[in-house]
N, C-alpha and C positions, 0 to 999 in steps of 0.2 A: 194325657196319660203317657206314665215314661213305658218303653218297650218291656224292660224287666216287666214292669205292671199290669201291659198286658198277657204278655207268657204267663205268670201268676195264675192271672184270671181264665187264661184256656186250659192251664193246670186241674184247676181247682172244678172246673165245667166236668173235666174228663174222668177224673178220678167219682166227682158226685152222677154223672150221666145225665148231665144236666143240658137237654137237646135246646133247649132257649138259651141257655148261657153259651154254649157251642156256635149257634146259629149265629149269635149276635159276637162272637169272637173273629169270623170271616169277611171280609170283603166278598160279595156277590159274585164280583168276576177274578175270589182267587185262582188259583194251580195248586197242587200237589202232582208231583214227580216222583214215581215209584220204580227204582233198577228193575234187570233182570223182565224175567218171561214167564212168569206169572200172569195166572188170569187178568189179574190186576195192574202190570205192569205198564206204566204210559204215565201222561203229563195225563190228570182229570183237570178241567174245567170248569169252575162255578162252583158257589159253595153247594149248590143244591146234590152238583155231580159227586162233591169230595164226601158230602155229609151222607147222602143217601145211598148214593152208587158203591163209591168206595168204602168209606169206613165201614157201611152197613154189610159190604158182602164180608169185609174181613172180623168184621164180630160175628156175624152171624157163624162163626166156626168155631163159636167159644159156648162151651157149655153156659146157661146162665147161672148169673153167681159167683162162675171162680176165675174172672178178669181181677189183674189186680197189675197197677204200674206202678214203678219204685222210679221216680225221679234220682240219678245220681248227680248231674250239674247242670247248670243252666250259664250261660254268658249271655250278656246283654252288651249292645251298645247301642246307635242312636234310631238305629231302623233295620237292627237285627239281632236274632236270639238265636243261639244252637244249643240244642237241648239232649240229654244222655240220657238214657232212659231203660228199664227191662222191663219185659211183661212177662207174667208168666198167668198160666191158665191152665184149663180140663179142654180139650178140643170137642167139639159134636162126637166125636166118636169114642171119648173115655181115656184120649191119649195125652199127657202132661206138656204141656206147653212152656218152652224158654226161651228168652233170644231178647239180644240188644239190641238198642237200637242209638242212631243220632240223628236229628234234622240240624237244619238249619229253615229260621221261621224269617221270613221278612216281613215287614212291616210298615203300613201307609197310615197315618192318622188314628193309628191304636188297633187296624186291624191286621189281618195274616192278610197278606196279598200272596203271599209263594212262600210253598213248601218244597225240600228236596229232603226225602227221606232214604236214609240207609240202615241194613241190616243182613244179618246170614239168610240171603233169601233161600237156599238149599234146605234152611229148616223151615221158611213158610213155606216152600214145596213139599216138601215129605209131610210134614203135620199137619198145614191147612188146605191146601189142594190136591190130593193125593189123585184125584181123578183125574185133574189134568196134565199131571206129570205120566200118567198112568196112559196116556193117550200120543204124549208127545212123542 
């Protein structure tokens, strides 16, 4: 599978929330790398870490229903993808969710071995952790 092909395919998982499609799109001992001082901020560990731990605390801030990602581009080469992307959403608390983002995806044998994710984390602070910035 060419890399474009798999980016495709974790596209396609995320937008449908398709947690088997997701699951089987990672490498078991990939990374995600998240900036900044957010709850969430650190290298996570394992697909079970990125899938359940991470992605799952930063959904769970979204109302259900109004997640919605707008792929802008994607580059491929032979064992990496960077990807551009917005989400915009309803937060758990009724408050309208925007902000860009870009990875860069690497890639072993068709799977995500490491992610390094950027974005205005100032607005996942204010929008999605309000508590913990509320603390710091």
């Amino acid at each position: 599978m060419t890399t474009r092909a798999a980016m495709d395919n974790y596209l396609k998982a995320i937008e449908a929330v398709d947690e088997d499609a997701l699951t089987a799109a990672f490498h078991p001992d990939a990374t995600w790398w998240l900036p900044g001082d957010l709850p969430v901020s650190k290298t996570w560990e394992g697909r079970d870490a990125i899938l359940g731990d991470f992605l799952g605390s930063v959904m769970s801030q979204f109302a259900p229903g109004t997640f919605t990602l707008t792929t802008h581009a994607v580059v491929a080469d032979e064992d990496a993808a960077v990807l551009e992307w917005t989400v915009e959403a309803t937060t758990v608390r009724g408050e309208a969710y925007k902000n860009d983002y870009l990875a860069i995806f690497e890639f072993r044998d068709g799977l995500i071995v490491a992610v390094r994710e950027y974005m205005d984390t100032a607005v996942m602070a204010r929008l999605l952790f309000p508590k913990a910035r509320a603390t710091a």
